[in-house]
N, C-alpha and C positions, 0 to 999 in steps of 0.2 A: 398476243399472237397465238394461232392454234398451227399444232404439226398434223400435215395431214401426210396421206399417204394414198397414189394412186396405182395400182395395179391393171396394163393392158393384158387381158385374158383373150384376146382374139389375134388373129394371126394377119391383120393389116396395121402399119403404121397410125399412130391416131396422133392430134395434138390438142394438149389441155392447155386450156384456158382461164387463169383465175383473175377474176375482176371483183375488186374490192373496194372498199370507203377511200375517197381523198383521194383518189387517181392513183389505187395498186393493183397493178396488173403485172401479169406472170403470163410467160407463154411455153411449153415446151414440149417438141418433137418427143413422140414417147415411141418407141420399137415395140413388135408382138414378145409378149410377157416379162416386158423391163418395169420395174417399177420407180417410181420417182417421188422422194417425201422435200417436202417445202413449208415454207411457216408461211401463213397469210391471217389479214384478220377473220375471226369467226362468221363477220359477217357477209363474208364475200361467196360469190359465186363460181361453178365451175361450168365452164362449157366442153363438150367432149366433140370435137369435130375429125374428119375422115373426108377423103380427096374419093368421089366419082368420075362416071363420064359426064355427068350435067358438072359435074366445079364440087366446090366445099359443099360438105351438107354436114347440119347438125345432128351429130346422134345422140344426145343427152345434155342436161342441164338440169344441178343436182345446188345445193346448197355446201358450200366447203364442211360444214358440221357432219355433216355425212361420210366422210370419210377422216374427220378428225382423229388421230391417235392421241394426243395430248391437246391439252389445255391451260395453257399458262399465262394469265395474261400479263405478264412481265416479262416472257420469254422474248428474245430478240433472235434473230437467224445470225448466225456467226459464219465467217467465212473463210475462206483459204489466204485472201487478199487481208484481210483484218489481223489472223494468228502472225503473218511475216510482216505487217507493219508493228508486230510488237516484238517482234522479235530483234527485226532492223532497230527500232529506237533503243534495245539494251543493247545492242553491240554485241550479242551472242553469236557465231558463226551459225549459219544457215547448214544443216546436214539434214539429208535424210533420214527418217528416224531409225532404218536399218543401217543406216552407215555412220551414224556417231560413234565416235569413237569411245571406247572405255576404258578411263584412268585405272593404271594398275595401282593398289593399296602398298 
């Protein structure tokens, strides 16, 4: 899996699109200058599309390598939902990491 990373530099909403090997697709509303990094495989594709008065229009379609920041092909995307199902399975309380508590010595 490659980490990419998209930066929207114009000042309309846009939405990318990555379509890859074995039916992986990603889709996601991006805000003017929000940036959004995602793991997809190398070989997949980005579409960059934007809402006119005719409907959707394509404004770009790039190769995800193109905005790759890493290369890992072992790397897996880790999630919020994956970190609290491990956390649930030890039976560790669920805290905030600002609001853990700290045992005094």
């Amino acid at each position: 899996m490659a980490l990419c990373e998209f930066r929207n530099v114009s000042g309309r909403m846009v939405i990318l699109r990555c379509v890859g090997p074995e039916a992986f697709f990603q889709e996601k509303v991006i805000f003017p200058f929000e940036a959004w990094q995602w793991f997809c495989p190398p070989e997949s594709r980005v579409d960059i599309w934007s809402h006119s008065l005719t409907g959707a229009d394509l404004i770009e379609s790039f190769p995800a390598e193109d905005v790759a920041i890493s290369r890992d092909p072992d790397a897996m995307p880790c999630s919020r939902e994956a970190e609290l199902a491990g956390l649930i399975s030890t039976g560790e309380p669920l805290y905030p990491l600002e609001a853990k508590p700290v045992l005094a010595a």
